[in-house]
VOPAGU-2260 file (C-alpha; in pm, 1 decimal, decimal comma):
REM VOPAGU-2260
SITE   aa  ch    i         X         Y         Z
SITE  UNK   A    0       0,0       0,0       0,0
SITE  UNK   A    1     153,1     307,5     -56,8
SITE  UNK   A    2     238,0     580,5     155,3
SITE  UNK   A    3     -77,1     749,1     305,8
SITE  UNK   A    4    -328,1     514,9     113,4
SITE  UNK   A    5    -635,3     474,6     290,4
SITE  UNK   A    6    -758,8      96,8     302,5
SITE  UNK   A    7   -1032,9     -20,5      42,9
SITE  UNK   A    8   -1284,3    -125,8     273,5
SITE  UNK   A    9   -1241,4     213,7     462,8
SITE  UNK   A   10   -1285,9     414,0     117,1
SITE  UNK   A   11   -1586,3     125,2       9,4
SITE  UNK   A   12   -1732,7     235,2     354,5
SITE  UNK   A   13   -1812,4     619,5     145,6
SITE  UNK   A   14   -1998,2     493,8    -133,8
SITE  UNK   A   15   -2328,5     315,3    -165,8
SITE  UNK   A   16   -2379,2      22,3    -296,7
SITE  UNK   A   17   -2391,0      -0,7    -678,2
SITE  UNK   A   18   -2491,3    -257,6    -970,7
SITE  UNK   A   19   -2203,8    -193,5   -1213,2
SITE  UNK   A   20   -1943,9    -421,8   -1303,8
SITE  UNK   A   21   -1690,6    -185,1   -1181,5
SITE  UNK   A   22   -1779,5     -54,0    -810,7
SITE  UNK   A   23   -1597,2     214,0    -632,9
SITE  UNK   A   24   -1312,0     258,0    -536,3
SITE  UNK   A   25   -1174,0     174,7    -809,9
SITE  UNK   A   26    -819,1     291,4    -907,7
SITE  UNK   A   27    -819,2     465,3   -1259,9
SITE  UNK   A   28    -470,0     442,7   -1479,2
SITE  UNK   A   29    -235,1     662,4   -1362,1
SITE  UNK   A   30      39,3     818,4   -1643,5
SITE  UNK   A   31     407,9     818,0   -1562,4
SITE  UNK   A   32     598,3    1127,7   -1617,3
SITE  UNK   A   33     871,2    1175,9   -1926,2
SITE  UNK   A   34    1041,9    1466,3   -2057,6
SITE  UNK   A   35     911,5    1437,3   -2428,7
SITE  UNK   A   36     630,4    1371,5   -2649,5
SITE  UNK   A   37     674,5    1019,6   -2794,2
SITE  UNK   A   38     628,7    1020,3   -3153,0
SITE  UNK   A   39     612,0     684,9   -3279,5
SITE  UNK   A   40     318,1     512,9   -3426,7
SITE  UNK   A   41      57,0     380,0   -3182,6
SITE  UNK   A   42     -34,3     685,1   -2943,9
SITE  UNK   A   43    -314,4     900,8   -2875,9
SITE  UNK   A   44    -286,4    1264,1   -2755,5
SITE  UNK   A   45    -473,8    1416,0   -2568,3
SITE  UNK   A   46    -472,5    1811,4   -2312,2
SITE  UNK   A   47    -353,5    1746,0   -1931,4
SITE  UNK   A   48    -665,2    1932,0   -1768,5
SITE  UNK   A   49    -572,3    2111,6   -1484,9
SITE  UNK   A   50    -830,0    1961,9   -1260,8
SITE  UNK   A   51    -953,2    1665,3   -1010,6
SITE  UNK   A   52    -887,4    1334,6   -1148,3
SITE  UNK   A   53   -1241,3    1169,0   -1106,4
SITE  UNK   A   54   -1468,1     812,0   -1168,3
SITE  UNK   A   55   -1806,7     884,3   -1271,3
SITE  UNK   A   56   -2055,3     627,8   -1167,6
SITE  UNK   A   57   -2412,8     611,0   -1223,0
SITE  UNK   A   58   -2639,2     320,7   -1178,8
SITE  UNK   A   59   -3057,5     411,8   -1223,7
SITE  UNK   A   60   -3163,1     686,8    -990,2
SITE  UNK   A   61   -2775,6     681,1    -811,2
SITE  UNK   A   62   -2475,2     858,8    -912,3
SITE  UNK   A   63   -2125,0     876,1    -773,0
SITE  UNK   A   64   -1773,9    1069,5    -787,0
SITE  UNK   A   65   -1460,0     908,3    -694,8
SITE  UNK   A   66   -1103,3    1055,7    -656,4
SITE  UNK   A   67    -805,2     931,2    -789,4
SITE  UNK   A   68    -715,9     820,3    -460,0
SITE  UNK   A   69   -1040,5     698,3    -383,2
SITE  UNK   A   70   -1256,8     950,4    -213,6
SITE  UNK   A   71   -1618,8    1045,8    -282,2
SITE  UNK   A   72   -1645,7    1332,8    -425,6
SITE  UNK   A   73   -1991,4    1413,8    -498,1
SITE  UNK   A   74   -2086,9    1610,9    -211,3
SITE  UNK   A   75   -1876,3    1890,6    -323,5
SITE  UNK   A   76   -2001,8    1923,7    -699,7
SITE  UNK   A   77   -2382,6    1863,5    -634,3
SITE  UNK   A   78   -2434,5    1989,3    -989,6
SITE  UNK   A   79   -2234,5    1746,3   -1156,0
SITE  UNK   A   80   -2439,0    1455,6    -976,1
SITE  UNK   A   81   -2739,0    1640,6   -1124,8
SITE  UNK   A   82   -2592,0    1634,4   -1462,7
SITE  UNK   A   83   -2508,1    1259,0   -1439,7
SITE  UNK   A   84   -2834,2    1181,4   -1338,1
SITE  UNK   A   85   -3001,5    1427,6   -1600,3
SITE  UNK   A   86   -2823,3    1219,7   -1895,7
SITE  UNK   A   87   -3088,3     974,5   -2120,6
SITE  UNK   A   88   -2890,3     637,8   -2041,8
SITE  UNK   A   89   -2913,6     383,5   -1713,2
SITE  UNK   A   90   -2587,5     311,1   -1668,3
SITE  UNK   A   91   -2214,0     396,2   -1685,3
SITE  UNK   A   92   -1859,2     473,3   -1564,7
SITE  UNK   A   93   -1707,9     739,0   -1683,8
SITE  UNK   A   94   -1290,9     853,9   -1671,3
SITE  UNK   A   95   -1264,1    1199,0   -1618,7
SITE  UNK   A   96   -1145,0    1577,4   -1453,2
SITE  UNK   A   97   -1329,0    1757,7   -1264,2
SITE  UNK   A   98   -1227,9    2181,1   -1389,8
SITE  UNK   A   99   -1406,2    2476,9   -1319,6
SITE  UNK   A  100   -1362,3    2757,8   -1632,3
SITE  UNK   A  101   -1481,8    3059,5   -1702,7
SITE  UNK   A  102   -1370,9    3354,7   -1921,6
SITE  UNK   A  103   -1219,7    3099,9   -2120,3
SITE  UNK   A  104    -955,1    2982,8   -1849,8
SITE  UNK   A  105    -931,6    2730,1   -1589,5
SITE  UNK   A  106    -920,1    2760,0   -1229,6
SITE  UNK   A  107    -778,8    2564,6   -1007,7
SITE  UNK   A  108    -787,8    2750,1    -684,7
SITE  UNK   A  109   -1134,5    2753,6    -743,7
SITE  UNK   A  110   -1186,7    2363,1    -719,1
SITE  UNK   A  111   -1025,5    2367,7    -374,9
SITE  UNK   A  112   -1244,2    2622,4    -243,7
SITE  UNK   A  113   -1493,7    2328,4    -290,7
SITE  UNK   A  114   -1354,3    2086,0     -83,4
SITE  UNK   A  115   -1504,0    2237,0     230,0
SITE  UNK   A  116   -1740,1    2119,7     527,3
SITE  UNK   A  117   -1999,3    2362,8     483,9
SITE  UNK   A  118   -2278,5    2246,5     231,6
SITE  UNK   A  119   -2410,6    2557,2     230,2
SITE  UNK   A  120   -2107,3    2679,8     116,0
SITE  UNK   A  121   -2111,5    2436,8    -151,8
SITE  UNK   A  122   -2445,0    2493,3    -298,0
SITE  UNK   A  123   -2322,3    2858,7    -328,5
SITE  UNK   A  124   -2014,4    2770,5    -521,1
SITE  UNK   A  125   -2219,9    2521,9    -709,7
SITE  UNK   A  126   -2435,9    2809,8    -846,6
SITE  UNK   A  127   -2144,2    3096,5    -828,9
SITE  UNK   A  128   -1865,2    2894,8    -998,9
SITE  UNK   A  129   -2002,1    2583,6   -1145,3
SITE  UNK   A  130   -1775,7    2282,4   -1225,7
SITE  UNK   A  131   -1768,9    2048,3   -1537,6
SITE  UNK   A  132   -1661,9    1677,6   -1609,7
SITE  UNK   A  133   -1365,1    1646,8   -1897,2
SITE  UNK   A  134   -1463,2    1300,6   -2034,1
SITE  UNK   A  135   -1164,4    1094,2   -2162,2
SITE  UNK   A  136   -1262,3     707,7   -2111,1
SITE  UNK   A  137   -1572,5     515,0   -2088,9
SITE  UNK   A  138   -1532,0     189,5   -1902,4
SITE  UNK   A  139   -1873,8      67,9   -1834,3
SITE  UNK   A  140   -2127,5     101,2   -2138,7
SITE  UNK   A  141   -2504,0     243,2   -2121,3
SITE  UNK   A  142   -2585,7     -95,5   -2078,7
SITE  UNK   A  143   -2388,3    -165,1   -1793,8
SITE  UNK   A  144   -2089,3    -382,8   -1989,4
SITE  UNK   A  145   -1731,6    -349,4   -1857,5
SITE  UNK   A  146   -1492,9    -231,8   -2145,6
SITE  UNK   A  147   -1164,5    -251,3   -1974,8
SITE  UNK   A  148   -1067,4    -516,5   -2209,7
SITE  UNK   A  149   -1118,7    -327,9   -2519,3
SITE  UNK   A  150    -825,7    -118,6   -2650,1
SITE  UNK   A  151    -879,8     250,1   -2605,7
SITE  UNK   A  152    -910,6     320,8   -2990,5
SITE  UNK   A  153   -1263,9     121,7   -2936,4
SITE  UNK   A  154   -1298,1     252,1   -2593,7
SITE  UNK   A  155   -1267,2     643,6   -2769,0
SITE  UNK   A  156   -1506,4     561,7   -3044,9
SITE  UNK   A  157   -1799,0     420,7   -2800,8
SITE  UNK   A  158   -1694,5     720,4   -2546,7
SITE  UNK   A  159   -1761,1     953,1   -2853,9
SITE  UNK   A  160   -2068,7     770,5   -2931,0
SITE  UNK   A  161   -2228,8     811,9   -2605,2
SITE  UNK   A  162   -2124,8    1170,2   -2572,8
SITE  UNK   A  163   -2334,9    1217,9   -2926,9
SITE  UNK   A  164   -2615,6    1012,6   -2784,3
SITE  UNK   A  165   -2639,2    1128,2   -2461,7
SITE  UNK   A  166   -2476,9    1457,6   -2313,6
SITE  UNK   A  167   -2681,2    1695,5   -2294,1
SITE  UNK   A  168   -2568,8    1965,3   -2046,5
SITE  UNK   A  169   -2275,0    2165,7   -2043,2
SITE  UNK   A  170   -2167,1    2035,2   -1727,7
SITE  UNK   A  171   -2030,8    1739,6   -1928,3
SITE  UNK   A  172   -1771,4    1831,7   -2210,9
SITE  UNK   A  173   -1536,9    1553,4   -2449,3
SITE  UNK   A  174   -1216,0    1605,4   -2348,1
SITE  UNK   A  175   -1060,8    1622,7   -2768,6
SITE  UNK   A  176    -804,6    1352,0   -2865,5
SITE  UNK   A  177    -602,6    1290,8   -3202,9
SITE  UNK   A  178    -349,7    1028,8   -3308,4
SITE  UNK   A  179    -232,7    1270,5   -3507,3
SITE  UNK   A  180      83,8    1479,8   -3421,2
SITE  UNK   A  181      75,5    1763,9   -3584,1
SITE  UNK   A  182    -275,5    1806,9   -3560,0
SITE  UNK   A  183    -201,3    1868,3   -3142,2
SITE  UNK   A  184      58,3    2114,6   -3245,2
SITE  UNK   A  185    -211,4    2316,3   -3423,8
SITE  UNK   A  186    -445,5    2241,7   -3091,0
SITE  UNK   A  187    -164,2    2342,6   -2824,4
SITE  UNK   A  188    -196,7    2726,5   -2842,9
SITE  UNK   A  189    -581,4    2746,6   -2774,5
SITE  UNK   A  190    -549,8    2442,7   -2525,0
SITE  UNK   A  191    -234,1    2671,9   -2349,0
SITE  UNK   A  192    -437,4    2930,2   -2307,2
SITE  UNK   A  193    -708,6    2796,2   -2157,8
SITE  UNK   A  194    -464,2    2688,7   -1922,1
SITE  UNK   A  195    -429,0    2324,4   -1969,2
SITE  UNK   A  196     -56,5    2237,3   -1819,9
SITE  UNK   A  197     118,7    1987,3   -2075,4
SITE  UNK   A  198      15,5    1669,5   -2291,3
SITE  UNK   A  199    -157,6    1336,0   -2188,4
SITE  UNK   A  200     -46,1    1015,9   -2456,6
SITE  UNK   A  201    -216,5     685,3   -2406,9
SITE  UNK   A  202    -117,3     384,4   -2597,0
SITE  UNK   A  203    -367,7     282,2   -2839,4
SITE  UNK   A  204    -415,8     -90,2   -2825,1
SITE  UNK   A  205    -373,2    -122,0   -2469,8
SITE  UNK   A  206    -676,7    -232,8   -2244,0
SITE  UNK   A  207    -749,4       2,7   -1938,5
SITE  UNK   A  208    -490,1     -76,3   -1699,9
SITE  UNK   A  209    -692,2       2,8   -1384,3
SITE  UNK   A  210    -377,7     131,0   -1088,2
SITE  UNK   A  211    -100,8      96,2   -1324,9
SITE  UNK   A  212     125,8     336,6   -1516,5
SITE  UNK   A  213     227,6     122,7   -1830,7
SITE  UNK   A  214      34,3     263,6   -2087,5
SITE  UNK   A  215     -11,3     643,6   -2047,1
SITE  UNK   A  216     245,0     901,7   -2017,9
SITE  UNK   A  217     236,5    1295,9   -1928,5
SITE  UNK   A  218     439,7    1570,5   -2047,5
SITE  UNK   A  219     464,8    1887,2   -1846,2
SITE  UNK   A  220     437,8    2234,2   -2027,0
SITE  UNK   A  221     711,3    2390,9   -1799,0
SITE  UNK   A  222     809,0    2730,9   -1775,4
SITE  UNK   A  223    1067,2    2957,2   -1704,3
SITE  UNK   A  224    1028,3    3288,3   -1548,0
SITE  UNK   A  225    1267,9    3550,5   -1439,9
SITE  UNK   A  226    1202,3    3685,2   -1065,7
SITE  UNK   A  227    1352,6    3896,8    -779,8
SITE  UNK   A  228    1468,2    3726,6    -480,0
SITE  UNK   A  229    1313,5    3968,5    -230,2
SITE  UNK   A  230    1443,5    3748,1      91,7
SITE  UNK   A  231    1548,9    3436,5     220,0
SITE  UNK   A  232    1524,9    3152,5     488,6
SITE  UNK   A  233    1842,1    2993,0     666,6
SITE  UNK   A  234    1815,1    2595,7     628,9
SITE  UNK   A  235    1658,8    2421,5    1008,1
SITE  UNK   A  236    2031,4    2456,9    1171,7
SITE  UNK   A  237    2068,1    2800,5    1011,3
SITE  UNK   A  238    2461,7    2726,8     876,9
SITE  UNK   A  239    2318,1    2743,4     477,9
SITE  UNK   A  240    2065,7    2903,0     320,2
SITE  UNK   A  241    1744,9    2650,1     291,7
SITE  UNK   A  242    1568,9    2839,9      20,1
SITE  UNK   A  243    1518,2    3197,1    -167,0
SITE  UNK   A  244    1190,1    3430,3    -188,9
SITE  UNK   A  245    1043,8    3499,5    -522,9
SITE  UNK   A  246     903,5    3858,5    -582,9
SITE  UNK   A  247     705,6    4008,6    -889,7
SITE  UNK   A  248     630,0    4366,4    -972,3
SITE  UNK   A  249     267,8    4423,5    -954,3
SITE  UNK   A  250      70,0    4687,1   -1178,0
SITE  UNK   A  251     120,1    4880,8    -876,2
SITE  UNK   A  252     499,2    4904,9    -848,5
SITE  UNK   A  253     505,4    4649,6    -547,3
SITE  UNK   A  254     689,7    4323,4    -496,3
SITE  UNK   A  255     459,0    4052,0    -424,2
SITE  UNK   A  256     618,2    3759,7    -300,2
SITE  UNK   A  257     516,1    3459,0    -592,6
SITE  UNK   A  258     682,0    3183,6    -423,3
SITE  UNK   A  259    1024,0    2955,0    -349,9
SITE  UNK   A  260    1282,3    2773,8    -513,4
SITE  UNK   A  261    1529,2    2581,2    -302,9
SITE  UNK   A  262    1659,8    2309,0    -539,5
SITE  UNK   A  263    2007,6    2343,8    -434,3
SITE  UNK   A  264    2311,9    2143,6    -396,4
SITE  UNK   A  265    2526,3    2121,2    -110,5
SITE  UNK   A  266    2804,4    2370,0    -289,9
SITE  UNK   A  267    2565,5    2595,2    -413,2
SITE  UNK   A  268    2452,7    2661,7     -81,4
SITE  UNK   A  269    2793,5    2750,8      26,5
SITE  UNK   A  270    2832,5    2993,7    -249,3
SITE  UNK   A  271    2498,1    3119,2    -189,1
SITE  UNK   A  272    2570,2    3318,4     100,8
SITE  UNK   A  273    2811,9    3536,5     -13,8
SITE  UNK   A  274    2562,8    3647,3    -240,7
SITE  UNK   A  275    2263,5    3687,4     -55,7
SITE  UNK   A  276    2405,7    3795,6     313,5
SITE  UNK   A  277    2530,8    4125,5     161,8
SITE  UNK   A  278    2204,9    4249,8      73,5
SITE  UNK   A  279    2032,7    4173,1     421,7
SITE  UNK   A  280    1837,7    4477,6     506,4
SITE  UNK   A  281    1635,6    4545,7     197,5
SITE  UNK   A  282    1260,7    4678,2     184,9
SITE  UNK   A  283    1245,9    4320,0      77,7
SITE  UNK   A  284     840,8    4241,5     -25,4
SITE  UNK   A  285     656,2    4628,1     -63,6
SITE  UNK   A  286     338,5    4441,0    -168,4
SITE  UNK   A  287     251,4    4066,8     -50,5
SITE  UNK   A  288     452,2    3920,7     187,6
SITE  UNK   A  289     539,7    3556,4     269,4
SITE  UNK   A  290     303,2    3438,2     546,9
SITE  UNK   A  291     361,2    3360,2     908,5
SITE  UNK   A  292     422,7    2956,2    1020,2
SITE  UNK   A  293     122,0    2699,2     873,6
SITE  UNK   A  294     117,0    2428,8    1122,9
SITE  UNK   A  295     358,2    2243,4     966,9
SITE  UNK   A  296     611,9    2509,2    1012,1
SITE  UNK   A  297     832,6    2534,9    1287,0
SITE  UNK   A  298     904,2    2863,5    1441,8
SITE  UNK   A  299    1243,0    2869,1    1271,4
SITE  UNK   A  300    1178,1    2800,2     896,8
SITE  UNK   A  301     889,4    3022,0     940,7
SITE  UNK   A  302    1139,9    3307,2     987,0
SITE  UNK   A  303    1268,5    3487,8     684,8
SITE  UNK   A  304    1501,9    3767,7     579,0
SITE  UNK   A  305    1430,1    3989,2     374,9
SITE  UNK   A  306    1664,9    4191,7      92,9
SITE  UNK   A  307    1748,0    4491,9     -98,5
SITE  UNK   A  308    1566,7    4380,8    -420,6
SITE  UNK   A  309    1880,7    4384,8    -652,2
SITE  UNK   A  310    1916,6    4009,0    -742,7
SITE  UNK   A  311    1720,7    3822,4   -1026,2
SITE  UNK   A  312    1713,2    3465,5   -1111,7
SITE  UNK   A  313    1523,1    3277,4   -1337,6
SITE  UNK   A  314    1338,2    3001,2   -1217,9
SITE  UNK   A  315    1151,4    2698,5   -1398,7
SITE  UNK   A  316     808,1    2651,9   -1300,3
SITE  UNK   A  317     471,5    2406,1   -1370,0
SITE  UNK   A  318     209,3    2638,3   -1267,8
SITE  UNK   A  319     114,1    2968,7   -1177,9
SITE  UNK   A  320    -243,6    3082,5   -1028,5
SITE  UNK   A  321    -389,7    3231,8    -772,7
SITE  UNK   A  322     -51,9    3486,1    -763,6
SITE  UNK   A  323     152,0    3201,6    -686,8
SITE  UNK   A  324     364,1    2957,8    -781,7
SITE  UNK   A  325     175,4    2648,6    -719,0
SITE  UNK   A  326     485,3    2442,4    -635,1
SITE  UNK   A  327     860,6    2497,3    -529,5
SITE  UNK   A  328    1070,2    2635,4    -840,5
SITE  UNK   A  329    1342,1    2481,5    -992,7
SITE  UNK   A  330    1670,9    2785,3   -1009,9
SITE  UNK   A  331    1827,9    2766,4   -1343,7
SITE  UNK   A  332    2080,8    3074,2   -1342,9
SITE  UNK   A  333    2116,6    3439,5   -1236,3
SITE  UNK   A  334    2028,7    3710,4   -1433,4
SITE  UNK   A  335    2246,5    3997,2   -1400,2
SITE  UNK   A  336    2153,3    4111,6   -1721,7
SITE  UNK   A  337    1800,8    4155,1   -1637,8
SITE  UNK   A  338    1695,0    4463,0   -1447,0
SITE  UNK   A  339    1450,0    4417,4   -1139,5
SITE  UNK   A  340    1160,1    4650,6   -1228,6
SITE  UNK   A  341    1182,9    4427,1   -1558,1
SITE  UNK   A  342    1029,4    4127,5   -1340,5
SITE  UNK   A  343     643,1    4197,5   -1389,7
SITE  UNK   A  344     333,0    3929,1   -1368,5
SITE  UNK   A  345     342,9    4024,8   -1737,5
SITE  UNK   A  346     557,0    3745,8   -1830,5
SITE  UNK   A  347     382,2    3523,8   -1712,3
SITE  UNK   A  348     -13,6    3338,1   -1875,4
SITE  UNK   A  349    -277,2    3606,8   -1878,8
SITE  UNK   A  350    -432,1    3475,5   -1629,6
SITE  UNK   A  351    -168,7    3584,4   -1396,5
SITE  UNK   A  352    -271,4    3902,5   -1306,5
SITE  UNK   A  353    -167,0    4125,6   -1037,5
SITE  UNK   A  354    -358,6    4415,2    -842,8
């Protein structure tokens, strides 16, 4: 069992009872990360949606959401339970993500706001922000047949079928997929700025490998974007520095901190005083500031320094939203080249704006 895996009959304990082949939880194929596209004959493309990984299940007057991990999920997007419910056909499973989009982008800060105790929170956000279902897979037919045997080039043409049959709301959308690779390159751009983060490829022939990672593969869109290191944190014993502050200009003229990147080797560290300790002092962050200690903090690595803002680096990143890098950054280089005031939320997707 891996780390932090909750047992099945604890999970099976969330869900009702249901008369499909496949019952909850049930673990969906998982991809396996590589650096590249692969090219050869015998894949199908499709976007990485920047989302919840989710199971659809629906069985007569009962419908279900599952999390990759195993979780029911349906309490927190009542209105895609409606729209399950709502489409012409008995039964089904369903591979998906959950996104919520408007204005033509995604937003993922918006999906966690969901996962929250108070339903009538949720109904709010149901009706405020609405969320839809990206349908990639169809494993269970509208007749309540398993298709997990069937290669996914069948398994996409009777998924396409029953979206042409069947869906009828917006809630549910076809996620688009092509075996064709030049034909993504065309869809990239529009998919990019929608904010989809990189490239899905599933091997053609291959059955649904329920848990495993031997037939799809994902490909990260990642980015590179030049910042200024408004402070600092000493490592836990405080002999090295543990990890430098990210700041962006905002339309305003402040620096708002963005995030961290403390990928580091032991030498670097070493070298990285004598360029950081000098500038100790600074205004550091004029606009938003690094927080004060989560509970997972202690009170030392909660503590930072800041800096006169005269040192830019760029950094490599997966995602930005919400003002933030989502994740720790990856340093690639300084950039003495590049002025400070230069480092604006400009750079960045459009949808990373600043006040």
């Amino acid at each position: 069992m891996r780390e932090g895996a909750v047992p099945a009959k604890a999970l099976a304990a969330g869900f009702p009872p249901i008369a499909l082949p496949i019952r909850p939880p049930f673990p969906p194929m998982e991809a396996r990360s590589v650096k590249e596209i692969p090219s050869a004959a015998g894949w199908q493309y499709e976007p990485k949606w920047d989302g919840f990984r989710c199971l659809a299940f629906r069985s007569g007057k009962t419908a279900l959401l599952q999390s990759k991990s195993g979780q029911p999920l349906g309490r927190y997007f009542p209105e895609l339970i409606e729209a399950l419910l709502e489409l012409p056909v008995p039964k089904f499973v369903l591979d998906g993500e959950i996104v919520i989009e408007h204005e033509g982008r995604l937003h993922f800060d918006e999906l966690l706001q969901r996962i929250h105790p108070a339903a009538s929170r949720i109904r709010r956000l149901a009706q405020e922000t609405p969320a839809k279902l990206m349908i990639f897979d169809l494993l269970v037919d509208g007749v309540g047949k398993s298709l997990l045997l069937q290669p996914l080039v069948e398994r996409r043409r009777r998924l396409e079928e029953f979206y042409r049959k069947f869906a009828r709301s917006t809630a549910i959308e076809l996620s688009p997929a092509t075996t064709n690779l030049s034909q993504l390159g065309r869809w990239m751009p529009r998919l990019v700025a929608r904010g989809c983060d990189g490239v899905v490829a599933k091997l053609a022939d291959s059955a649904y490998r329920s848990g495993e990672r031997s037939a799809m593969v994902k490909i990260k869109r990642l980015r590179t974007a030049d910042c200024v290191v408004g402070g600092f944190r000493y490592g836990s014993k405080g002999h090295h520095i543990g990890s430098l502050l990210l700041g962006l200009y905002n339309s305003a003229g402040k620096l708002d901190h963005v995030g961290f990147t403390a990928s580091f080797r032991a030498e670097q560290r070493t070298e990285l005083k004598k360029i950081v300790e000098p500038l100790r002092g600074g205004t550091g962050f004029t606009g938003g500031a690094p927080g004060g200690p989560s509970r997972w903090a202690s009170e030392r690595s909660a503590e930072w320094v800041p800096l006169k803002p005269e040192l830019v680096c760029e950094v490599q990143y997966d995602h930005f939203s919400g003002g933030r890098f989502r994740h720790g950054t990856k340093f690639l280089r300084w950039r003495p080249d590049k002025a400070p005031r230069q480092c604006t939320f400009q750079q960045l997707e459009p949808s990373a704006k600043a006040a």
